[in-house]
FILUMVO-338677 format. One record per residue (C-alpha): x, y, z; residue number from 0. Coordinates in nm, 4 decimals, decimal comma. Example, Ala and Ser with C-alpha at 12.3 -4.5 7.8 and 13.67 -1.06 7.14 Angstrom:
<nodes>
NODE | c1 | c2 | c3 | num
NODE | 1,2300 | -0,4500 | 0,7800 | 0
NODE | 1,3670 | -0,1060 | 0,7140 | 1
</nodes>
This chain:
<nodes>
NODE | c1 | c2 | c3 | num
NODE | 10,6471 | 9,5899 | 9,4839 | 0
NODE | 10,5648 | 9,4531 | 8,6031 | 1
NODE | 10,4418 | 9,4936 | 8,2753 | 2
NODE | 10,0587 | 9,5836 | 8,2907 | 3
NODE | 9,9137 | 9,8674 | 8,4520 | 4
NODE | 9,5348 | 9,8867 | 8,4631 | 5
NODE | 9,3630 | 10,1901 | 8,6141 | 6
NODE | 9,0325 | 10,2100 | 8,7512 | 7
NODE | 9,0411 | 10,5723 | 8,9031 | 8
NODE | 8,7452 | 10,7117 | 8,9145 | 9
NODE | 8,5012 | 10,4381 | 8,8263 | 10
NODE | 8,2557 | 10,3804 | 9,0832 | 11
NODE | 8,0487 | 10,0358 | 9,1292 | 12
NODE | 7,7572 | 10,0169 | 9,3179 | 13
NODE | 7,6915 | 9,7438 | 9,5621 | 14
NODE | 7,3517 | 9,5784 | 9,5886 | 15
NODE | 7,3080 | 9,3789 | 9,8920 | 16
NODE | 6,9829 | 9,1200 | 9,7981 | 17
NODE | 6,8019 | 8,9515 | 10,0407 | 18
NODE | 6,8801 | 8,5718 | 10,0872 | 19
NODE | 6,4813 | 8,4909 | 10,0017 | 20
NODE | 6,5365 | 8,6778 | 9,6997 | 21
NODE | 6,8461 | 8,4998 | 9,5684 | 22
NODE | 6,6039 | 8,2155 | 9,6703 | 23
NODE | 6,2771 | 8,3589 | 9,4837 | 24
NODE | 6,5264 | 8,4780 | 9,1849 | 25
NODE | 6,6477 | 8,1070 | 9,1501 | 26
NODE | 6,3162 | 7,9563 | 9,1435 | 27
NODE | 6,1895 | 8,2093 | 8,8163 | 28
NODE | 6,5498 | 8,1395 | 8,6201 | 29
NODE | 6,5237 | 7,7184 | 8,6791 | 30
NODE | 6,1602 | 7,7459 | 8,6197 | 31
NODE | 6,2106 | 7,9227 | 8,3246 | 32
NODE | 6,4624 | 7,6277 | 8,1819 | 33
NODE | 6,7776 | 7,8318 | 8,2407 | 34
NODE | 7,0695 | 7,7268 | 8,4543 | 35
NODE | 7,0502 | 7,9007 | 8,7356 | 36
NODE | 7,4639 | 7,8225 | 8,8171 | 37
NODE | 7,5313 | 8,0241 | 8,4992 | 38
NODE | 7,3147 | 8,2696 | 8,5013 | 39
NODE | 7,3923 | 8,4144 | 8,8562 | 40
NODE | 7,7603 | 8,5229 | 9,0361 | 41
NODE | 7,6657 | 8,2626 | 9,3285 | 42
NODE | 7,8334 | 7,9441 | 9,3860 | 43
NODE | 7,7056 | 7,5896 | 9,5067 | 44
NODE | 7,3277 | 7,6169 | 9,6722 | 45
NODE | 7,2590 | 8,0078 | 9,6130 | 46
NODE | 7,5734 | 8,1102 | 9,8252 | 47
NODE | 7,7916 | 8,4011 | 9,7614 | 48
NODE | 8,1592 | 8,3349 | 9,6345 | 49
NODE | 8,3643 | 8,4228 | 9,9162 | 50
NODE | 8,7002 | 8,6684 | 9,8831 | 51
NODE | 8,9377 | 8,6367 | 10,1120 | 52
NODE | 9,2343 | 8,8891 | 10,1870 | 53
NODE | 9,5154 | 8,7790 | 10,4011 | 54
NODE | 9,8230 | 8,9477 | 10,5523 | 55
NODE | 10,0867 | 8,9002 | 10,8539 | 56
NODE | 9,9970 | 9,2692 | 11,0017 | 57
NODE | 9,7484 | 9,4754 | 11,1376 | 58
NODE | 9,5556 | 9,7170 | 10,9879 | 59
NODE | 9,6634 | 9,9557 | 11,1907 | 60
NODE | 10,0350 | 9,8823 | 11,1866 | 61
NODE | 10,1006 | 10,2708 | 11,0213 | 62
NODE | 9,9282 | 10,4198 | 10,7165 | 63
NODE | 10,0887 | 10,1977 | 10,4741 | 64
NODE | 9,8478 | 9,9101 | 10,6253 | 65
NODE | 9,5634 | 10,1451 | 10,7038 | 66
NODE | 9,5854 | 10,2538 | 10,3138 | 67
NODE | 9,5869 | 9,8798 | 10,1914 | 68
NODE | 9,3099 | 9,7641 | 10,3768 | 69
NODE | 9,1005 | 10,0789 | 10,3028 | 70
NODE | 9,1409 | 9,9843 | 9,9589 | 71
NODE | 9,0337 | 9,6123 | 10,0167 | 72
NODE | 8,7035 | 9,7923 | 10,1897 | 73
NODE | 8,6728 | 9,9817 | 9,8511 | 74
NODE | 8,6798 | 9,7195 | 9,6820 | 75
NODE | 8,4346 | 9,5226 | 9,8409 | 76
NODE | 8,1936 | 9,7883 | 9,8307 | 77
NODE | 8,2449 | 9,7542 | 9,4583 | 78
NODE | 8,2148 | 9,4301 | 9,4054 | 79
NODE | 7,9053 | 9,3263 | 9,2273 | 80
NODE | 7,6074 | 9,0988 | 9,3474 | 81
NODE | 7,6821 | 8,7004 | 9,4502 | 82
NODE | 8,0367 | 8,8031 | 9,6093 | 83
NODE | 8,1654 | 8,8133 | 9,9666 | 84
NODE | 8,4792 | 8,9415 | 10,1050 | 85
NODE | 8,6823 | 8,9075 | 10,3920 | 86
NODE | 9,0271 | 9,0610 | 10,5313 | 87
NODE | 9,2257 | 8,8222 | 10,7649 | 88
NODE | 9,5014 | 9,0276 | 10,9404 | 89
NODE | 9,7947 | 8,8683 | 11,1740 | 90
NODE | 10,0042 | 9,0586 | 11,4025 | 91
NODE | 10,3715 | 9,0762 | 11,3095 | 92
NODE | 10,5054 | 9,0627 | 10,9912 | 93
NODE | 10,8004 | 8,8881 | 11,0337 | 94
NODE | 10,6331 | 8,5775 | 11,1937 | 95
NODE | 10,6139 | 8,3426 | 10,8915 | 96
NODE | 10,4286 | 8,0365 | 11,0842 | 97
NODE | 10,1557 | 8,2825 | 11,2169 | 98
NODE | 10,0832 | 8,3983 | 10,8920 | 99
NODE | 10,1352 | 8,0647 | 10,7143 | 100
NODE | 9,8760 | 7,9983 | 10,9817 | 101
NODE | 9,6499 | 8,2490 | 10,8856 | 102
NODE | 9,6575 | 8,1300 | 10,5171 | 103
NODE | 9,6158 | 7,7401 | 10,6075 | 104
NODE | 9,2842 | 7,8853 | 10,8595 | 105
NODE | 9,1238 | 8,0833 | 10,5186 | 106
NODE | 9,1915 | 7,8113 | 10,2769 | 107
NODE | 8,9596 | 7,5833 | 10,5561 | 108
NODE | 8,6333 | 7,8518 | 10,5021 | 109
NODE | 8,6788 | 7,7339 | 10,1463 | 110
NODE | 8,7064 | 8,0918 | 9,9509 | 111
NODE | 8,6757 | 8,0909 | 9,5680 | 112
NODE | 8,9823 | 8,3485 | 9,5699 | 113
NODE | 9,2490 | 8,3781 | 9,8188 | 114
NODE | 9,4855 | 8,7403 | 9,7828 | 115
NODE | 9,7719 | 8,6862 | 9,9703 | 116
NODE | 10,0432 | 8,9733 | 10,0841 | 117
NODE | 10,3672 | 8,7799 | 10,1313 | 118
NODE | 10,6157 | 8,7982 | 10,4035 | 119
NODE | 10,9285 | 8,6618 | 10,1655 | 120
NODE | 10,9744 | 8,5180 | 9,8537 | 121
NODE | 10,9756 | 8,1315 | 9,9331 | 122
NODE | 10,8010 | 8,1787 | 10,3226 | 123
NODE | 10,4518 | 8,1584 | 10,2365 | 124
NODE | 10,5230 | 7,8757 | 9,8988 | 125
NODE | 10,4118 | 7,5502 | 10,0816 | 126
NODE | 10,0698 | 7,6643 | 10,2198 | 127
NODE | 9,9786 | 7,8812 | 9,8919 | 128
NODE | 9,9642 | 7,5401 | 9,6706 | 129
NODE | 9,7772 | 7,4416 | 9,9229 | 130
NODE | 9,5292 | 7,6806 | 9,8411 | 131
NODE | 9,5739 | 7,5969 | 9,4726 | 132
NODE | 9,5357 | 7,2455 | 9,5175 | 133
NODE | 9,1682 | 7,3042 | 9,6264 | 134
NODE | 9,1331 | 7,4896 | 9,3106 | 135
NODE | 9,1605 | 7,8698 | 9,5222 | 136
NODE | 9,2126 | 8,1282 | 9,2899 | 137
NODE | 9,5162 | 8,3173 | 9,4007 | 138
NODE | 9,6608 | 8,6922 | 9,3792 | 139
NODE | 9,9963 | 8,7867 | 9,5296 | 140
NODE | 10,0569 | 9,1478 | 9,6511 | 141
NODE | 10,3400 | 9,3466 | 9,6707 | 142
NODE | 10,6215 | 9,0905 | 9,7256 | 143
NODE | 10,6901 | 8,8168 | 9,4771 | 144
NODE | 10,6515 | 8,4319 | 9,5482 | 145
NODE | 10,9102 | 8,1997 | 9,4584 | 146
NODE | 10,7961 | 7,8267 | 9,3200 | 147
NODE | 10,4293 | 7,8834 | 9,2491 | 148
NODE | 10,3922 | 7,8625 | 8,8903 | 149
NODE | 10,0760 | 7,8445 | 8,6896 | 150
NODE | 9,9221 | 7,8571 | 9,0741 | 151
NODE | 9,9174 | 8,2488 | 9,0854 | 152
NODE | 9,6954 | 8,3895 | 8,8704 | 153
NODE | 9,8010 | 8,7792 | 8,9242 | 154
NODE | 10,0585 | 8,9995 | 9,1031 | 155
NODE | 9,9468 | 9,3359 | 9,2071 | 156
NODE | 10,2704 | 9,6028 | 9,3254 | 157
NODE | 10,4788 | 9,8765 | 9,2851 | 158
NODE | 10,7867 | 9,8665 | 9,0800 | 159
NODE | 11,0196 | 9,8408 | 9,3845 | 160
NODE | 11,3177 | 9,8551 | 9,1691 | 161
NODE | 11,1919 | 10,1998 | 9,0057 | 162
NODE | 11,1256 | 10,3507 | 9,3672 | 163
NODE | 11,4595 | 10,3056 | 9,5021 | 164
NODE | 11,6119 | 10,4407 | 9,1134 | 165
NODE | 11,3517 | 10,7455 | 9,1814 | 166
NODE | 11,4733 | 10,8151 | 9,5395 | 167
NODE | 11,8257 | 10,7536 | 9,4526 | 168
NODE | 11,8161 | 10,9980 | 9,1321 | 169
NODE | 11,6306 | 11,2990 | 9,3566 | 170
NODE | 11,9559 | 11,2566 | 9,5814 | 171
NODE | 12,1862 | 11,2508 | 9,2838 | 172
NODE | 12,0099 | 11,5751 | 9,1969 | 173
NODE | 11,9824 | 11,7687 | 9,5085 | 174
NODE | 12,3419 | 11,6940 | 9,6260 | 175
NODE | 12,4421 | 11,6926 | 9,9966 | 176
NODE | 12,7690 | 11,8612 | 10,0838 | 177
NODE | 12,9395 | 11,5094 | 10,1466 | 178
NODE | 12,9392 | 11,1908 | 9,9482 | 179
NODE | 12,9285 | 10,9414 | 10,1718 | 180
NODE | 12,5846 | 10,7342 | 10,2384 | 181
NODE | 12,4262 | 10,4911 | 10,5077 | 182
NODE | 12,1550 | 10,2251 | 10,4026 | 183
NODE | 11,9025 | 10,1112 | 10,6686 | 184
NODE | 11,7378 | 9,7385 | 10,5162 | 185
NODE | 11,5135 | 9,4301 | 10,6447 | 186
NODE | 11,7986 | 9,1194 | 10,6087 | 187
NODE | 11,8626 | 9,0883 | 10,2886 | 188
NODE | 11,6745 | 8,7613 | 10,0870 | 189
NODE | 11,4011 | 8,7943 | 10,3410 | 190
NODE | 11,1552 | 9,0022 | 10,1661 | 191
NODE | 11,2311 | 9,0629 | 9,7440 | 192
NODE | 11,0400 | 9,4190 | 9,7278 | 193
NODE | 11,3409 | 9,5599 | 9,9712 | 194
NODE | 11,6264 | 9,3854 | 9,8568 | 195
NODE | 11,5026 | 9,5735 | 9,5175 | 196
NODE | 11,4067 | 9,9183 | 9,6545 | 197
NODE | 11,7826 | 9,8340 | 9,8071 | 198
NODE | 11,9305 | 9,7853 | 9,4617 | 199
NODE | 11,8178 | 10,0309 | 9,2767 | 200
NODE | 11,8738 | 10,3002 | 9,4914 | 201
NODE | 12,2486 | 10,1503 | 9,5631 | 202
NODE | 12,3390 | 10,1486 | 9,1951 | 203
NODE | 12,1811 | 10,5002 | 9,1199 | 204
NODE | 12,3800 | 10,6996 | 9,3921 | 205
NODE | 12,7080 | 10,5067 | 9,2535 | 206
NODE | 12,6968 | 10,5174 | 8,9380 | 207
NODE | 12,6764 | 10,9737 | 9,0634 | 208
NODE | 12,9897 | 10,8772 | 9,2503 | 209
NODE | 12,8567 | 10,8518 | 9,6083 | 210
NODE | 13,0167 | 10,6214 | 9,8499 | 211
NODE | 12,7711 | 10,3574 | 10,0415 | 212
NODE | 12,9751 | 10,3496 | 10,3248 | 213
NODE | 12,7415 | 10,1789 | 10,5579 | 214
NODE | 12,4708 | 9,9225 | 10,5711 | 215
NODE | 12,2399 | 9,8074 | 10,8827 | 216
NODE | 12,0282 | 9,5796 | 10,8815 | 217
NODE | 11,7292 | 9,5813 | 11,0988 | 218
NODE | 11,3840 | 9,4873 | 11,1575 | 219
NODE | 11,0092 | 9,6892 | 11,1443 | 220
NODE | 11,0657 | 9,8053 | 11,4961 | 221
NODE | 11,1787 | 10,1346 | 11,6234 | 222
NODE | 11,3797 | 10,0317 | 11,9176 | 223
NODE | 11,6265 | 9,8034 | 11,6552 | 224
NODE | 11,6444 | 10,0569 | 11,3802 | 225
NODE | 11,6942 | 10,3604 | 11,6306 | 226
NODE | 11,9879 | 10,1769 | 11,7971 | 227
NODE | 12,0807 | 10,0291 | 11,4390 | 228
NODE | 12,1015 | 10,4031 | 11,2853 | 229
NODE | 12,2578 | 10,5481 | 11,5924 | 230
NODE | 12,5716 | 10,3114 | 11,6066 | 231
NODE | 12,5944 | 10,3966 | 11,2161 | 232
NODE | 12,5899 | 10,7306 | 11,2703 | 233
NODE | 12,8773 | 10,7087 | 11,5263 | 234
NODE | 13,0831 | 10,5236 | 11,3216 | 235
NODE | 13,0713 | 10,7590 | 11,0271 | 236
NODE | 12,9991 | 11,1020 | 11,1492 | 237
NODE | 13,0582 | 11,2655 | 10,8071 | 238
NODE | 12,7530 | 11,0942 | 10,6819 | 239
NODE | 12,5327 | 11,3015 | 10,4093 | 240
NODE | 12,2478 | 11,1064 | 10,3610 | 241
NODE | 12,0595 | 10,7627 | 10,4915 | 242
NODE | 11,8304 | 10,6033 | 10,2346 | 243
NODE | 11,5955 | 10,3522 | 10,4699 | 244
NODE | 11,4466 | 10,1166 | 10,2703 | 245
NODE | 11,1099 | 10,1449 | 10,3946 | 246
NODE | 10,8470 | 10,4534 | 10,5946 | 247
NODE | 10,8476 | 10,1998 | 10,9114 | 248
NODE | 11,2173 | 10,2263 | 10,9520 | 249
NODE | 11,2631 | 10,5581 | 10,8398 | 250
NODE | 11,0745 | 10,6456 | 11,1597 | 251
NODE | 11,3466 | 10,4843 | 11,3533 | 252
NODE | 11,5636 | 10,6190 | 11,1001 | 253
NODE | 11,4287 | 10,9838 | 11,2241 | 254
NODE | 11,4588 | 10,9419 | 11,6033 | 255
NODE | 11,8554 | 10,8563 | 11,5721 | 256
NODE | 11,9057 | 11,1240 | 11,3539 | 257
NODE | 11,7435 | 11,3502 | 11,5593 | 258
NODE | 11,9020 | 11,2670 | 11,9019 | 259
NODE | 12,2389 | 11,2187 | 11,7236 | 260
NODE | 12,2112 | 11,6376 | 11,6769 | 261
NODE | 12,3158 | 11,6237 | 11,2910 | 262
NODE | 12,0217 | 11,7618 | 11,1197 | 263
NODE | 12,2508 | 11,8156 | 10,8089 | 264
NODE | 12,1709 | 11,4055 | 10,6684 | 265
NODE | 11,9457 | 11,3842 | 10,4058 | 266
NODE | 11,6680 | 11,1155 | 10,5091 | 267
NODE | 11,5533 | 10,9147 | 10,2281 | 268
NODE | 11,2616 | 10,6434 | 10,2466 | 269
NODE | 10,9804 | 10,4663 | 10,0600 | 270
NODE | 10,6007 | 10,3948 | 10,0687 | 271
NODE | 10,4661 | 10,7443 | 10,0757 | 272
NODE | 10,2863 | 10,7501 | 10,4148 | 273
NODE | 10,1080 | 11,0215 | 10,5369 | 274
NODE | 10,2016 | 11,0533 | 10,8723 | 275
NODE | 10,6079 | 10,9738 | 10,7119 | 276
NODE | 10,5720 | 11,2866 | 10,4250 | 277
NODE | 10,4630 | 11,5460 | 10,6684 | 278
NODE | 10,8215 | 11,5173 | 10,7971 | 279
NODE | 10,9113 | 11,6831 | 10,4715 | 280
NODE | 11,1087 | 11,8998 | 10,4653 | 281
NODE | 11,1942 | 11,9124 | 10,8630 | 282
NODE | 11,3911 | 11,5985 | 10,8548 | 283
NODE | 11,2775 | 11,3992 | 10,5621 | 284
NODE | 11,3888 | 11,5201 | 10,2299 | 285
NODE | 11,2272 | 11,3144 | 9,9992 | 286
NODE | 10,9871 | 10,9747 | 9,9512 | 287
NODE | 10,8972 | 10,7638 | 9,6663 | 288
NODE | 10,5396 | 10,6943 | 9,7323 | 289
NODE | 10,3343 | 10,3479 | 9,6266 | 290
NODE | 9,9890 | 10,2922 | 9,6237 | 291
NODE | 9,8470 | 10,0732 | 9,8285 | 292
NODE | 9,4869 | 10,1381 | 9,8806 | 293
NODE | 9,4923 | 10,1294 | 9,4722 | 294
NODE | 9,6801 | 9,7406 | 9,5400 | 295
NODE | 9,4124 | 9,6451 | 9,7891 | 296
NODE | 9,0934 | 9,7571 | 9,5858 | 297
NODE | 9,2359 | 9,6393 | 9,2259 | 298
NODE | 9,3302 | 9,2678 | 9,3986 | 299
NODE | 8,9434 | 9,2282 | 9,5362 | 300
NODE | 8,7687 | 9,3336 | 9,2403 | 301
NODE | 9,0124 | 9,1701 | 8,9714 | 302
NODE | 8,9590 | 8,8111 | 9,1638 | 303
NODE | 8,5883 | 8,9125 | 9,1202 | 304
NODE | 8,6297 | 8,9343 | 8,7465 | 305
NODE | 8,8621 | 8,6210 | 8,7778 | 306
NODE | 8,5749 | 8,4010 | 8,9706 | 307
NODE | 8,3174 | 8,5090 | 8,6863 | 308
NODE | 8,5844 | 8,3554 | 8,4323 | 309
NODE | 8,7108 | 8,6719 | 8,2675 | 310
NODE | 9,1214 | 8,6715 | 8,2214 | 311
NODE | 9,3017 | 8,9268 | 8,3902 | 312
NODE | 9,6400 | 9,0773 | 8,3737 | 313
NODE | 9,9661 | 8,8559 | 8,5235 | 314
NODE | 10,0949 | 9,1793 | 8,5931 | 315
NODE | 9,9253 | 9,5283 | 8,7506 | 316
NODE | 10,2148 | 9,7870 | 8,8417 | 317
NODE | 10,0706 | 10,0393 | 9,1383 | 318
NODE | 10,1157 | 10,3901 | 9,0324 | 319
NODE | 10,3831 | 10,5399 | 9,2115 | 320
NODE | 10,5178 | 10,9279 | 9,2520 | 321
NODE | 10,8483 | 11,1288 | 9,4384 | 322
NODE | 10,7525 | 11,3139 | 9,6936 | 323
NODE | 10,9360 | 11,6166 | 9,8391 | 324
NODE | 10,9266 | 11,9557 | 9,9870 | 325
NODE | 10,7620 | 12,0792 | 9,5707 | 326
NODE | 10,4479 | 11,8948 | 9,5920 | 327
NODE | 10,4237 | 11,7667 | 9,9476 | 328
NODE | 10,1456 | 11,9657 | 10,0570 | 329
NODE | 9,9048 | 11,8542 | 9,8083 | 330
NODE | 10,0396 | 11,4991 | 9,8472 | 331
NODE | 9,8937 | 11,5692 | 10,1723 | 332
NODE | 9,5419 | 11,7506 | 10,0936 | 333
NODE | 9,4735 | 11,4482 | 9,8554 | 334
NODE | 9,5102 | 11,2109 | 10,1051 | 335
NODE | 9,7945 | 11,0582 | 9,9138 | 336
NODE | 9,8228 | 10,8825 | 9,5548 | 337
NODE | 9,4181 | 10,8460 | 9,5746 | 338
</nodes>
């Protein structure tokens, strides 16, 4: 979406995968050699793995913002170290708060000792996440904040949303379009706290330059709404300079309006950093402010790991996050992004 930052690039953790009959056989030697056996190994209740589960209200392979978190959940697990289990639970549309709350109510009932949870809003998902904590569920929130849960969450894992839409809105304040005037392209606002403040930031940067936000639509993650969205905006103000969409999956909406509307001249602005959204630059998108989500996904498994062994860990990890434009695009690119 912020304090903290803790980096584990680079470090590598190899996972052992042991035999049940040796947990088993491995048991038997520790009680029969007077130790406790609960203390002495990462397993829970009866010799059982502690079970990790990751939940959120889209597919994997919604775009490359999803693809990137839940490779970095997969990392993760592979790192994670003996007497742990993980596993992702996906829905199918983000925007459909009783599937998801669904989803969350269905993992609670496999009884994980964590539960990492990826928001849809900030009060949506409140009810059924002290749920979770009720039963004693460790809990991580990524990417959007929750309102209401208290002492419940034990870490938040995201980008400084505020800081991305500041970083997009300062590139535009220093590569000037001819005009002044600017469109915004947003989810509704109060729905989802990471865009209202992507939203905010970028609104008060181009300002305070003395650009006019002469427009605002709001839409939804799907093309055929943000298209038609962007392409009534654009008639209504044909002297437009730039459009700042809040996020990659409506910037591709964004892209198609602009580009049947003929007037190549508007700067496109967006966030998240997705591959298949930066190789636009610069035909059509000028610049992104990129997050990392694969380094969200991976740091949430493995610091519930180290929370389920009793160590403390931070109440706050900021993602790193860079600009991206037409200077360092391609080897945004040949890295494979902010890995």
């Amino acid at each position: 979406m912020h304090a903290a930052f803790k980096a584990r690039a680079g470090t590598s953790r190899a996972r052992r995968w042991v035999p049940v009959l040796a947990v088993i056989v491995v048991s038997a030697t520790i009680a029969a050699c007077g130790e406790d056996s609960a203390e002495t190994n990462a397993a829970s209740d009866g010799g059982e793995s502690k079970l990790i589960v990751a939940t959120m209200g889209f597919p994997c392979s919604l775009n490359d913002f999803a693809k990137s978190l839940c490779d970095g959940f997969a990392a993760g697990e592979k790192a994670l170290p003996d007497g742990f289990r993980f596993e992702l639970k996906t829905g199918t549309d983000f925007a459909d708060v009783n599937g998801y709350n669904n989803l969350i109510q269905t993992s609670v009932q496999l009884d994980p000792g964590g539960l990492i949870a990826f928001p849809g809003g900030p009060s949506a998902q409140t009810p059924v996440l002290k749920q979770a904590c009720a039963k004693d569920i460790k809990l991580i929130i990524i990417d959007n904040p929750v309102e209401g849960l208290g002492d419940c969450q034990s870490g938040y894992i995201a980008a400084n949303h505020r800081k991305l839409g500041e970083d997009v809105g300062k590139w535009l304040t220093e590569h000037p379009p001819a005009g002044k005037e600017v469109g915004i392209v947003t989810l509704p606002p109060g729905q989802v706290s990471s865009n209202d403040d992507r939203v905010n930031g970028f609104k008060e940067t181009v300002e305070a330059a003395g650009f006019n936000v002469v427009a605002t639509v709001v839409t939804d993650l799907g093309l055929d709404k943000t298209r038609t969205q962007v392409t009534n905006m654009l008639t209504a103000h044909p002297t437009l300079a730039a459009i700042f969409s809040a996020n990659d999956q409506m910037g591709y909406g964004t892209a198609q309006a602009v580009k049947a509307s003929g007037n190549t001249d508007v700067k496109q602005l967006t966030i998240d950093g997705a591959l298949d959204a930066v190789k636009r630059i610069p035909e059509g998108l000028a610049a992104n402010a990129a997050q990392d989500p694969f380094f969200a996904g991976k740091e949430s498994v493995l610091n519930m790991a180290e929370l389920l062994q009793g160590k403390k860990i931070p109440a706050v990890i900021n993602e790193p996050s860079m600009l991206v434009d037409e200077t360092n695009v391609k080897d945004y690119i040949a890295k494979g992004g902010m890995r």
